[in-house]
Phi, psi and omega in degrees: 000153180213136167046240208309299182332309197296321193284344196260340188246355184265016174273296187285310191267016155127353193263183180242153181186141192182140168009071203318149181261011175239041119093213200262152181228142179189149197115207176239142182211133188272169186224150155254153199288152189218342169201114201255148204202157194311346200242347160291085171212142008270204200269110143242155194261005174237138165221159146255119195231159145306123186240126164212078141235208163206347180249145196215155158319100183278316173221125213274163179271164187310137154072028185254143168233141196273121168275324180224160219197133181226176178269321173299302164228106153334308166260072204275342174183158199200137183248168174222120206020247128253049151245342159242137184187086184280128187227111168322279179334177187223091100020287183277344155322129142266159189320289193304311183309257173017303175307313194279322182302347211251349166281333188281312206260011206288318154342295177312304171292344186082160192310291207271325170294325168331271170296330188269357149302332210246352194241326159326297167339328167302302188282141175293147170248178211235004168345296200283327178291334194288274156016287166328294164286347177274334171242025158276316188270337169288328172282007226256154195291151173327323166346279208293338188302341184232022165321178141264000000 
C-alpha cells in the first residue's frame, strides 16, 4: 500500500490513522531504516521519499514491523511478514508532480509550510530503490510469503 492505500490496510488489520498532530508533510522527507530484509537491497540506512499527507499511521496492526520511521511519522513504512508491505510516502511521485501539488494546495498550506516544501525539492528521492523493492518483496518464492 502507499500513502492513503498504507493508512487503509493498517486500519482494515487493526491498527489506526488519523490526522498527524504536526499538520501536513509534503516535499520531500527524509527517513531512517529501522529494519532491514532480504528484499531491501540494496541496503541503506536513510531513504528519501516524496510526501504530500496529513493523516498517518498511529497505530500499527498486530504483527507489523516498522521499516521506516521520522520524528514527523513514526510508521513511515511497514511490513506484516512477506504479505504485507506499505509506505506513507510516494514512489511514484516525480519533482515536477510535487511541485505542481504544492503549487495547487499553497494558500492551504501557509507560507512557511509552503517554501521549506519547495525548497526541499532540490534534493533527490529514492522513489525508484522503493519501486524496487516492492516488486522485489512481491517477486520473492512462495516459500518465503508464509515466512515469520
Amino acid at each position: 500500500g502507499v500513502c492513503f492505500g498504507h493508512q487503509l490496510l493498517a486500519l482494515t488489520l487493526g491498527g489506526k490513522a488519523e490526522r498527524a498532530e504536526k499538520g501536513w508533510g509534503v516535499g520531500i522527507h527524509r527517513y531512517t531504516l529501522a529494519a532491514h530484509a532480504p528484499w531491501m537491497d540494496p541496503e541503506v540506512s536513510e531513504l528519501t521519499l516524496l510526501i504530500s499527507h496529513q493523516d498517518q499511521v498511529t497505530q500499527l496492526p498486530e504483527g507489523a514491523t516498522v521499516i521506516a520511521s521520522s520524528d514527523f511519522c513514526p510508521n513511515a513504512a511497514y511490513h506484516i511478514r512477506d504479505q504485507v508491505l506499505c509506505f506513507q510516502g510516494h514512489p511514484e511521485f516525480v519533482h515536477d508532480y510535487s511541485r505542481a501539488l504544492l503549487d495547487a494546495r499553497q494558500a492551504y498550506l501557509g507560507d512557511e509550510v509552503y517554501h521549506k516544501a519547495v525548497a526541499s525539492l532540490a534534493t533527490e528521492h529514492q522513489g525508484d530503490l522503493v519501486g524496487e523493492w516492492m516488486l522485489r518483496f512481491i517477486q520473492q518464492p512462495a516459500s518465503n510469503h508464509d515466512a515469520a
